[in-house]
C-alpha positions in Angstrom: 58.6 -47.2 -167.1 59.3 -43.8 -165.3 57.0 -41.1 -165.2 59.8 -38.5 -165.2 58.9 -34.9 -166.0 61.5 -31.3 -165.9 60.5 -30.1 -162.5 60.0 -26.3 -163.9 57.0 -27.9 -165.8 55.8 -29.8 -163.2 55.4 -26.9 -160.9 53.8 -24.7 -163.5 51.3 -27.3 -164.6 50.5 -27.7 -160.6 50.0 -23.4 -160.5 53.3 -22.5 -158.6 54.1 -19.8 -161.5 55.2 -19.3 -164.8 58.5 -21.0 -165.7 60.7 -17.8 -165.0 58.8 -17.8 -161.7 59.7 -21.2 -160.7 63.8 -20.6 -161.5 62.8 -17.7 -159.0 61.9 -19.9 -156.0 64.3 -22.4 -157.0 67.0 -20.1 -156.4 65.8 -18.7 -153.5 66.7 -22.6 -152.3 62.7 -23.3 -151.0 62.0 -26.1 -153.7 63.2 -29.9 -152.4 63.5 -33.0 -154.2 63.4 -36.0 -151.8 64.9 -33.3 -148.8 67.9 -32.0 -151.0 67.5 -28.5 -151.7 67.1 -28.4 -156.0 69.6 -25.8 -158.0 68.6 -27.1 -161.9 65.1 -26.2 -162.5 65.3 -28.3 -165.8 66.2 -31.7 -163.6 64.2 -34.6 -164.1 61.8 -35.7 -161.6 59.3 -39.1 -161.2 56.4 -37.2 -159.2 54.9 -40.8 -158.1 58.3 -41.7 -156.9 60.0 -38.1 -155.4 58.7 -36.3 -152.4 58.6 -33.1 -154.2 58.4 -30.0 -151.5 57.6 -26.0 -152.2 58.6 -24.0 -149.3 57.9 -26.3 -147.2 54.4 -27.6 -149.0 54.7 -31.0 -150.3 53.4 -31.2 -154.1 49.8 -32.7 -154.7 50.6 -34.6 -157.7 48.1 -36.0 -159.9 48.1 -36.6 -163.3 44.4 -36.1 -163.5 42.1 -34.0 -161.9 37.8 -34.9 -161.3 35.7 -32.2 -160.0 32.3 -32.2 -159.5 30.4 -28.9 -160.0 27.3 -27.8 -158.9 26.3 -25.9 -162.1 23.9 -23.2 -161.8 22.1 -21.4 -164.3 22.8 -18.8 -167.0 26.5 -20.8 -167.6 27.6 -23.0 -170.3 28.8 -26.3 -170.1 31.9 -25.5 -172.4 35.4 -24.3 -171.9 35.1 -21.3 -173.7 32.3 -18.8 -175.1 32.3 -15.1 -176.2 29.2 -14.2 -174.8 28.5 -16.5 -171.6 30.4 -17.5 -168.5 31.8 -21.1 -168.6 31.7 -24.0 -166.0 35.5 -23.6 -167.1 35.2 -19.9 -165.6 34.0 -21.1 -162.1 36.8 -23.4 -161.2 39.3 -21.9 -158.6 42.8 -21.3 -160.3 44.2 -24.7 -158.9 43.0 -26.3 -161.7 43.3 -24.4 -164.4 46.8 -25.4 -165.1 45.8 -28.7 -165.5 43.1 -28.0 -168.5 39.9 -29.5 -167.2 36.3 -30.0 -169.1 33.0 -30.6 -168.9 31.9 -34.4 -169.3 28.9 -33.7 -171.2 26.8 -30.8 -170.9 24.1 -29.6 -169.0 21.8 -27.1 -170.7 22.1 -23.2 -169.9 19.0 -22.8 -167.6 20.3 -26.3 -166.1 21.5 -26.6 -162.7 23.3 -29.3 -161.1 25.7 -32.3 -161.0 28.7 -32.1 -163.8 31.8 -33.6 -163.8 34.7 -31.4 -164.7 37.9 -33.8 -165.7 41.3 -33.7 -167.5 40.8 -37.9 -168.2 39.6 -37.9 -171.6 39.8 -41.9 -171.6 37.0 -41.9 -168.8 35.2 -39.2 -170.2 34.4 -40.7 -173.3 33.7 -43.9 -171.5 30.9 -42.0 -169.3 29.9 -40.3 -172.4 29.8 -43.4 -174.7 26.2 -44.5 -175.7 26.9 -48.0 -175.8 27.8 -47.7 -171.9 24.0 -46.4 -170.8 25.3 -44.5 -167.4 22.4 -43.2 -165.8 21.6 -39.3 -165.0 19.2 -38.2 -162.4 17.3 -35.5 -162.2 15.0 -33.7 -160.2 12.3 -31.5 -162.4 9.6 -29.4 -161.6 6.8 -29.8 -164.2 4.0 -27.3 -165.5 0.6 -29.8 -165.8 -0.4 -32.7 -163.9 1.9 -35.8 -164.0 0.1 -39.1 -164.2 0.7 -42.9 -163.4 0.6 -43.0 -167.6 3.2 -40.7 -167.8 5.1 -43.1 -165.7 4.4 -45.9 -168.3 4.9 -44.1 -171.0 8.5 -43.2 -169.7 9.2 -46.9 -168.8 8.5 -47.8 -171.9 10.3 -44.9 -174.0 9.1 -41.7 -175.0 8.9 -41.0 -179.2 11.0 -37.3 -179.5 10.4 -34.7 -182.1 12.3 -36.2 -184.3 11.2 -39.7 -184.3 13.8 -41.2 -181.9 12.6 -43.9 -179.2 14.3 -43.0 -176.0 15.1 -45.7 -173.9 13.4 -47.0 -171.4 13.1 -43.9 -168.3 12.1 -44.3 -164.1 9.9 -41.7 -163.3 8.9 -41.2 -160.2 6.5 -38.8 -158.9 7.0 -36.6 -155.8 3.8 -34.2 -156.1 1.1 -34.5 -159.0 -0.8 -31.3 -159.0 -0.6 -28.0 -161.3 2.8 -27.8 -161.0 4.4 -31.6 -160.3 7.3 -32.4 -158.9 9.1 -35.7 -160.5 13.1 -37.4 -160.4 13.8 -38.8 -163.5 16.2 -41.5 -164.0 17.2 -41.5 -167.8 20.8 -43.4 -169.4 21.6 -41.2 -172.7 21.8 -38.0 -173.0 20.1 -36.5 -176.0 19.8 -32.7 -176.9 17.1 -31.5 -174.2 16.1 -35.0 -173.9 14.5 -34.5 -170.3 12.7 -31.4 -171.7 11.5 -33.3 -175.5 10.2 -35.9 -173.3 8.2 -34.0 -171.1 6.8 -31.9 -174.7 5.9 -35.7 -175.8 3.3 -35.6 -172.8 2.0 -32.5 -172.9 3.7 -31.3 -170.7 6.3 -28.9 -169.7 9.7 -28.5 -167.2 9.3 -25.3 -165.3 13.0 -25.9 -163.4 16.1 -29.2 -164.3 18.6 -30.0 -161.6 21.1 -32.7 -162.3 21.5 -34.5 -158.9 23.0 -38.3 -160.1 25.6 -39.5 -162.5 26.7 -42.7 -162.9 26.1 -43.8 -159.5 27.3 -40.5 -157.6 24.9 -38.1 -156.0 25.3 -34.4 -156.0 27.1 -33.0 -152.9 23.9 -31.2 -151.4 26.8 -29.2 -149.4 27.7 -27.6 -152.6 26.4 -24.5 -153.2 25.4 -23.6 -157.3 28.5 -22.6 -158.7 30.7 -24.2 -155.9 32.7 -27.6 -156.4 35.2 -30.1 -154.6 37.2 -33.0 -156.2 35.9 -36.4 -156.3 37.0 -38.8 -153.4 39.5 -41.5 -154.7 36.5 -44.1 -153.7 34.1 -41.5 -155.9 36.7 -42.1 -158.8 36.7 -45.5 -158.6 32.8 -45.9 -158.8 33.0 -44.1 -162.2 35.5 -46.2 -163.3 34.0 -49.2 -162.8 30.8 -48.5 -164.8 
């Protein structure tokens, strides 16, 4: 079955312009379908089958889109909110058109790894419970972090509210006043890293995100900065 799409839509959805915008280029003859120059901006097209070409520019065409962002504090993982700025917020304008969210969530004061998509399918998958894909995280940790700590976790840590968490690696970088810990955990409760240090007595100082499912955080990314996922990156998701 053909993928066939009107090519004024197309090229809005991909951020060439509003409709009106793209009947503007259109006529200036620089838009090409397969090297004939278009006149109808309402023709069909099959983007996976047409070489589709802006002023010379050949059209990146993807029905999705899977970005990961380096989220840095004091932003929400939402795609809207009236008082905060949203992951939503720090994605260049190529991608707005094409509607992307945040996989999950990542608390306020959380920094690191999120995946910003437009594939609901896979999103739910990542996001199922049933499916256990693990999260990393590096923490730094007010009190002294002990081999029992590290049993405790493996063996799962009663919340608050009664719930067992499954079983959590912890692994300790630096034990002192202040440790430093990664923490490998596969759900994603409300503060769950946080409630689980609280169970111990203790307390998280500092969260960054730097795994999920099976991809590590792009260390070249700076907070706030982000890159699309490499088709190889995709395909490691999708085979959780």
């Amino acid at each position: 079955m053909r993928n066939t799409q009107r090519l004024d839509k197309l090229l809005s959805n991909h951020g060439y312009g509003t409709r009106k915008e793209i009947k503007q280029l259109i006529k200036r003859g620089i838009v090409k379908v397969d090297g004939e120059i278009v006149k109808d901006s309402g023709m069909h097209v099959d983007p996976m089958a047409s070489t589709i070409e802006i002023d010379g520019e050949k059209l990146n065409y993807r029905k999705y889109v899977y970005i990961m962002l380096n989220k840095p504090q004091g932003v929400v993982s939402a795609t809207y909110d009236n008082k905060y700025k949203t992951v939503v917020d720090l994605l260049p304008e190529e991608y707005k058109p094409f509607e992307p969210f945040p996989a999950g969530r990542l608390d306020i004061d959380t920094e690191g790894f999120l995946l910003m998509t437009n594939d609901g399918q896979l999103a739910h998958e990542l996001l199922s419970p049933k499916k256990h894909v693990p999260k990393k995280y590096y923490a730094l940790v007010e009190g002294m972090v002990t081999e029992d700590d590290k049993e405790k976790f493996r063996e799962g840590i009663v919340l608050d509210d009664g719930y067992k968490t499954l079983p959590a690696q912890l692994e300790i970088i630096r034990a002192g006043a202040h440790s430093e810990v990664e923490l490998v955990i596969n759900e994603g409760k409300f503060h769950q890293v946080k409630r689980m240090f609280i169970a111990v007595g203790k307390k998280v100082k500092y969260l960054r995100r730097i795994e999920f499912g099976g991809l590590r955080l792009d260390e070249s990314l700076k907070p706030g900065e982000c890159r699309e996922l490499t088709d190889d990156e995709v395909r490691i998701l999708k085979e959780r």
